[in-house]
N, C-alpha and C positions, 0 to 999 in steps of 0.2 A: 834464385831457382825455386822452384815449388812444384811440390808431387801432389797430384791430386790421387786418391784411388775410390771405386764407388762397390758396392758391393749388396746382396738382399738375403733375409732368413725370412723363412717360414716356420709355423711347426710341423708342418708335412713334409718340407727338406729337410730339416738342420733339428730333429725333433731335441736335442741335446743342449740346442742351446734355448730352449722355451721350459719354463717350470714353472709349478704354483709354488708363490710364496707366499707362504703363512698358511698356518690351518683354515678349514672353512669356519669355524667360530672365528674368528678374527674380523672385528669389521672394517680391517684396512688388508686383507687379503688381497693378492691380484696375480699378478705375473709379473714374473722375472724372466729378461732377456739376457742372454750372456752375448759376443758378439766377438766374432775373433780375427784382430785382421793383422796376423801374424805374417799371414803370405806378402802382405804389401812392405815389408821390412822396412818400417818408418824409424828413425834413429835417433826423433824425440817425440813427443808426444803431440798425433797431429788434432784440429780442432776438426770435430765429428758432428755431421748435422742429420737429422734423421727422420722421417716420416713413415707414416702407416698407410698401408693399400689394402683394397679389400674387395673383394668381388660381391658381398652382400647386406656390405656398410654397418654402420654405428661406430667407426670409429672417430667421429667427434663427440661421442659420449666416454672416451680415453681422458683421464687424468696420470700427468707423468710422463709425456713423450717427449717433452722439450729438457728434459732433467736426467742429464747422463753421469752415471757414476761410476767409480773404479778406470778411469780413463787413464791409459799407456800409451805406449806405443804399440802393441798387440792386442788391444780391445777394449772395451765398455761392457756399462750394465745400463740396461732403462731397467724401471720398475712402473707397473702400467696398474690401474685401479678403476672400476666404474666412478665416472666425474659423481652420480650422484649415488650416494653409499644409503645404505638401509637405513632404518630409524625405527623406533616404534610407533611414531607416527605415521610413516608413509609403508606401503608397501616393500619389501626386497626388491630391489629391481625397479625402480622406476621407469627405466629403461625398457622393462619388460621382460629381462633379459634376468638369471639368475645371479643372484648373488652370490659368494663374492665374485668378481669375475677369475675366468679361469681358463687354462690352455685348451680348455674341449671347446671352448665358447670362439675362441681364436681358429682355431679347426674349422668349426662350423659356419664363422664369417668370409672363412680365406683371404686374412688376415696377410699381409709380408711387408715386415720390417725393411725397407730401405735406407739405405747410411751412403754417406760423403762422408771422409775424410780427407782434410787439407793441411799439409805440411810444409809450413813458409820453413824459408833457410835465410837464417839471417846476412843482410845486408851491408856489407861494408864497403865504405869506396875509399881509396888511397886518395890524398889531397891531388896529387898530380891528376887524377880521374877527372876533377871537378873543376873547368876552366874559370867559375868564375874564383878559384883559388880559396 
């Protein structure tokens, strides 16, 4: 048996579950997604794949979306960072975009989180199941 469930946040729906984490001195500040899929009543911990959409782009300048954390059976965390972080060498932003990245900046790209969740049930077959015995 296997439950799939798919579900999406923005921070203009679900503003609750989008927050800056870390101060802006931090030079690994970024966002923090919380993600809650409690409605899908999973009964163990299902495997969660997730992508970024956007109607005004840069997000393949995202470090962090493939790296899901605090995973249950009721929800995940991403933690999201611009791939290229400030430096005293380069500008803030190389991206062009301000550093550190930040939920105003996700707002302004129209940004939304999509998630799959897949919950295998394990498999067992009784011998008589299985003719070649």
């Amino acid at each position: 048996m296997l439950q799939i469930a798919q579900g999406k946040t923005s921070p203009q729906t679900n503003q609750n579950d989008w927050n800056n984490y870390l101060n802006d001195n931090d030079p690994i500040a970024g966002i923090r997604i919380d993600v809650d899929t409690s409605e899908c009543k999973f009964t163990t911990t299902p495997h969660y794949l997730v992508s970024m959409e956007g109607d005004k782009g840069w997000q393949w300048h995202l470090n962090g979306l493939n790296c899901i954390y605090n995973v249950s059976p009721t929800g995940f965390s991403v933690y999201l960072r611009w791939t290229d972080e400030p430096t005293s060498s380069i500008p803030p932003g190389s991206t062009n975009e301000p550093n550190p990245l930040r939920v105003s900046t996700a707002i302004d790209k129209g940004w939304t989180l999509r998630w799959t969740a897949i919950q295998t049930c394990p498999c067992t077959r009784k011998k008589e199941d299985n003719p070649r015995g």
